[in-house]
N, C-alpha and C positions, 0 to 999 in steps of 0.2 A: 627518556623512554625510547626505548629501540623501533625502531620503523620498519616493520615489513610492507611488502610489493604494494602496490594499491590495489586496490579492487574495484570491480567493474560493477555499478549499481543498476540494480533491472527493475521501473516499479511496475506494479501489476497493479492495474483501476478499473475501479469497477463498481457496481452498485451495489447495497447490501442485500447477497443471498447472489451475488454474480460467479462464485465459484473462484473469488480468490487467494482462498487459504486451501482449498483440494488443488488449485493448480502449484504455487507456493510447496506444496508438499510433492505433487509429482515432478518437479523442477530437481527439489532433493535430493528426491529419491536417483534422480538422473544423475547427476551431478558429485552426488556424495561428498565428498571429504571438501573437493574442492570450493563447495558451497556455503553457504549459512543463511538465513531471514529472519524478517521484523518484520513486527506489526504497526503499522503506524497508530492501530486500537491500545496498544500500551503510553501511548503520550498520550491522553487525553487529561485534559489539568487537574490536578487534586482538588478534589470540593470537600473534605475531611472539615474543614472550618464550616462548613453549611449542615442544617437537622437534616435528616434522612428525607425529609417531607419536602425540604426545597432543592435535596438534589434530585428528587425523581422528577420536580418541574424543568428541569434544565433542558434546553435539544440539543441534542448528542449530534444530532444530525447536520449541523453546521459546522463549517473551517475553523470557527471562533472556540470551538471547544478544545481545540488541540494546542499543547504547551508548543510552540513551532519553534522558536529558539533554542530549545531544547534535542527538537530531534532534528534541528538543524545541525545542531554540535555535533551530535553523535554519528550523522551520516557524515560531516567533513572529516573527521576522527579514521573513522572505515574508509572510506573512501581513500583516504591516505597514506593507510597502513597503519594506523595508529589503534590499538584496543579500546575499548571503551562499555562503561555501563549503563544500562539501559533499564527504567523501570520496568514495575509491571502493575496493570489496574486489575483492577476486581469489578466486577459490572452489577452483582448484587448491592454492593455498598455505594458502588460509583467512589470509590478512594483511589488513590493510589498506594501499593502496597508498601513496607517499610523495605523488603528486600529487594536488591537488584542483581539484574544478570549481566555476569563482564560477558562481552563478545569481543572475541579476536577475527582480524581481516582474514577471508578467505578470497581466495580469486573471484567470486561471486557470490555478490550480495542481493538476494531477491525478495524488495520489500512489497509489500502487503496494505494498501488502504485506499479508502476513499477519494481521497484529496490529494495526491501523489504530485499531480500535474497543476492544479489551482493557482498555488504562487509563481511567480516567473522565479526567485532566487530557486527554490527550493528542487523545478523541476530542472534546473538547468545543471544540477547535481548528478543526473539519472544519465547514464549513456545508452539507456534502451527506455521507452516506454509504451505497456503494453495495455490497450483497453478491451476489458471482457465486455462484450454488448448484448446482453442478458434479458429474453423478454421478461415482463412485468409479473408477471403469471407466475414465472417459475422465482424470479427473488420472493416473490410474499408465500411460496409455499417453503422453500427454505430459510425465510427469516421465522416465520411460524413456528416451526420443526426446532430451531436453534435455540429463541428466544423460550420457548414454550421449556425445554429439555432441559437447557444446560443454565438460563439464566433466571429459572424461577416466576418469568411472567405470567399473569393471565392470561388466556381467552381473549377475554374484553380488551385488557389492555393492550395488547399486541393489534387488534384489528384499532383499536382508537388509532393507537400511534403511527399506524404504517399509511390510515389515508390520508391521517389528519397531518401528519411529518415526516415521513419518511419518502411516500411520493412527493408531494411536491418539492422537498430537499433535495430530492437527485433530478428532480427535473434544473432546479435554479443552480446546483453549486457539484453536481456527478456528471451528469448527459452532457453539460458544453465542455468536457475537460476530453473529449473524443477526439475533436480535429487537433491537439497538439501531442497526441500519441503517434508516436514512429510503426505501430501494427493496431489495429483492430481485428477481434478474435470472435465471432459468432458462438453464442452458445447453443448446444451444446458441444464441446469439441471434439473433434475425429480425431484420428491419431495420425494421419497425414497431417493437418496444422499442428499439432505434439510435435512432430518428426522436424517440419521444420524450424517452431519456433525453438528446440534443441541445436540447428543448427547455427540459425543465426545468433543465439547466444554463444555460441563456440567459438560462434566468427569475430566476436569482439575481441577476443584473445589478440588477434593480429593487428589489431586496430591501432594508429601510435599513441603511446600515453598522451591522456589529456588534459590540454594548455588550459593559460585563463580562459570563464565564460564571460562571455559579455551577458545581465541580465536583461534580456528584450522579455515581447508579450508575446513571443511564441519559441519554439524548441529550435536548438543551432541545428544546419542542415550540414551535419558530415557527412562523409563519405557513406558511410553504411548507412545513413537514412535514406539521402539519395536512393543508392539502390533497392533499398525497400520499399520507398514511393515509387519506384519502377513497377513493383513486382505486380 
């Protein structure tokens, strides 16, 4: 298989309803051709062998839901230069669907999830990592709005879920993934932090390709984090 350039992986973390698929999209939009993203919400493990009635008991809201060897592959794959395919779930069924999407390397890859930062393998993968820090307030009026619109919940269901698992899931396994982010991002964002986390993404471009990581329990300090723990 032919190997194009590697690419540069940026995850964006953050709570659910913290704004990281509008930022994910205005990164894009920035970026264009040279760009592409995932959802880390498409690896979450097929429950298709379970009744519909034990997969709405599952929490979703846990690291343990997510196929990680899976979207381990596919980010060393990209990251490499290497194409690769990538599922896609359904959140009404909680399946995984039968079709997958190939994705080719672009110069940057800006993935999208919860748990980004959680494993030491997995974040050591990422040469930027960005944490949205999202008051409480504002994720349960946009997990609401989402859940409510696009994935068919209740009312009821939606406020059961969000005090009874959703806060305290991101308090135990979201909130501590902050101090091994290379930026923290207040919500809501200005376009002066827009402005510059555009550049500092740019900045990677000059960065020299990179060597083995060593897996520790916290993010390697290059050169460009240094500096960004400067700033």
């Amino acid at each position: 298989m032919k190997t194009k350039p590697s690419s540069k992986l940026i995850a964006l973390v953050g709570g659910s309803g913290a704004g990281k698929s509008w930022l994910a999209a205005r990164l894009l939009r920035a970026f264009g051709d040279e760009a592409t993203a995932l959802s880390l919400d498409d690896f979450y493990c097929d429950l298709s062998r379970l009744r519909l009635s034990e997969r709405e008991k599952v929490n979703f809201d846990c690291p343990d839901s997510i196929d990680w060897p899976l979207f381990e592959g596919v980010l060393r794959k990209l990251r490499n230069g290497v194409a690769a395919f990538t599922p896609r779930y359904c959140f009404v069924s909680h399946t995984r669907l039968t079709e997958r999407e190939a994705r080719s390397p672009r110069p940057f890859l800006f993935v999208e999830g919860l748990w980004l930062l959680w494993l030491p393998r997995i974040r050591e993968l990422f040469d930027l990592g960005v944490f949205l820090d999202c008051p409480g307030s504002l994720r349960w009026q946009r997990r609401f709005a989402r859940d409510l619109n696009e994935r068919g919940r209740t009312t009821d269901s939606i406020c059961e879920q969000f005090l009874n698992v959703v806060a305290p899931m991101h308090s135990r396994f979201v909130e501590v993934q902050k101090p091994w982010a290379d930026l923290v991002i207040e919500q809501p964002i200005r376009q002066t932090e827009l402005s510059r986390l555009f550049a500092t993404i740019r900045a990677l471009r000059t960065e020299p390709a990179p060597g083995p990581l060593e897996v520790t329990g916290s993010r390697a300090t290059t050169p460009l984090v240094k500096t960004l723990q400067s700033l």
